[in-house]
C-alpha positions as CSV (number, residue, x, y, z in Angstrom):
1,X,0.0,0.0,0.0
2,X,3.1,2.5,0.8
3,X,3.5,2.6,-3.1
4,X,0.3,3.7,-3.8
5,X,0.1,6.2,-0.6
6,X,3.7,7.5,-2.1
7,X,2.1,8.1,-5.4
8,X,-0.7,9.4,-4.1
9,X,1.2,12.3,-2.0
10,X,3.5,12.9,-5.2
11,X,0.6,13.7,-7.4
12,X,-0.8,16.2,-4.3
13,X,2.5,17.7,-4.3
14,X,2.9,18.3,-8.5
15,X,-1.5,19.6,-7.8
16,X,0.5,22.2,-5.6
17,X,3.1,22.8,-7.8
18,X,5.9,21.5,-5.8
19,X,8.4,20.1,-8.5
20,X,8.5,16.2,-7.5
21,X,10.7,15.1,-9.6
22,X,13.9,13.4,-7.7
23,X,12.2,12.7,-4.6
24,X,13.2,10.0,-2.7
25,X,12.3,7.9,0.1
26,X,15.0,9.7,2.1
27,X,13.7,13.7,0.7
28,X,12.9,15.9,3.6
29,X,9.4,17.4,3.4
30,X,10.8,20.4,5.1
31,X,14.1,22.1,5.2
32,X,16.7,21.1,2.8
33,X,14.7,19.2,0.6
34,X,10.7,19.9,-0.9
35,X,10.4,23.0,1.6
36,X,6.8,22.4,2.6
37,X,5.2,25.0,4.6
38,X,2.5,25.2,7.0
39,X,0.1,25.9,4.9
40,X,0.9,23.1,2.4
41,X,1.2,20.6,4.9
42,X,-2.1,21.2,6.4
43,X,-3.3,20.9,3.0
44,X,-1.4,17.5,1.9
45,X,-2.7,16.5,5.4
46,X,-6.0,17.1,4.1
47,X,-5.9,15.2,0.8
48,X,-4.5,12.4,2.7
49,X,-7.4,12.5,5.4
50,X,-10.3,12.7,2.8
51,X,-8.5,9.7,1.1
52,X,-7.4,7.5,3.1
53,X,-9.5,8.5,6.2
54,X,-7.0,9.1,8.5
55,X,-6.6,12.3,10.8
56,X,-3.8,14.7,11.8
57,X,-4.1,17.0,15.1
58,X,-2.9,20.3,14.7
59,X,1.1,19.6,16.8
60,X,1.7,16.8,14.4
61,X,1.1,18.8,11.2
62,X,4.0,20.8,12.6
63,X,6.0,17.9,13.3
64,X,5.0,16.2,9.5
65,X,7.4,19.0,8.4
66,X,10.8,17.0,10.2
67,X,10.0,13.9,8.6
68,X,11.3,12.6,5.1
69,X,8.8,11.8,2.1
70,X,9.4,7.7,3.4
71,X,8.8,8.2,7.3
72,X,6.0,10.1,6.2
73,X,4.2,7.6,3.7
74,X,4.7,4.7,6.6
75,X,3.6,6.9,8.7
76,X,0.3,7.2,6.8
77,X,0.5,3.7,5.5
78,X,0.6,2.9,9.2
79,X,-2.7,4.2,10.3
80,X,-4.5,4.0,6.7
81,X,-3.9,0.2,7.3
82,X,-6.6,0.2,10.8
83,X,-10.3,-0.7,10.6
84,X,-11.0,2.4,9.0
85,X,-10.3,1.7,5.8
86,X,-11.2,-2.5,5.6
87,X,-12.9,-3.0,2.0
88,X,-11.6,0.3,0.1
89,X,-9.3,0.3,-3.1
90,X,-6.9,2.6,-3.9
């Protein structure tokens, strides 16, 4: 499923004109690597929420923005895999 989430994120990222080409598994989201602010990791937070039905409080969006593009899809691929989402495709 972490291929599909990572795909999923990418294509949110190009929809928000962030140039995705060359990211990696090991790409901060942050600092030093796709430069994600605030704002547009509240709003990939979002995408990811209405998709794969998980949530994000307000001090872990600000945290989202220390993690690489990898910890962050397991990190989704981790709670996308609960009860929540039992029966849906991708």
């Amino acid at each position: 499923m972490s291929d599909t989430i990572g795909e999923f994120v990418l294509s949110t990222l190009a929809g928000l004109n962030y140039d995705t080409s060359g990211v990696t598994d090991s790409t901060p989201l942050g600092d030093g690597g796709l430069e994600l602010e605030s704002l547009s990791l509240a709003e990939v937070a979002m995408h990811i929420e209405q998709r794969y039905q998980v949530q994000f409080d307000d001090e872990e969006l600000e945290s989202i923005g220390k993690l690489t593009f990898g910890e962050f899809v397991a990190v989704v691929g981790e709670r996308a895999a609960g009860p929540a989402v039992t029966g849906q495709t991708a």
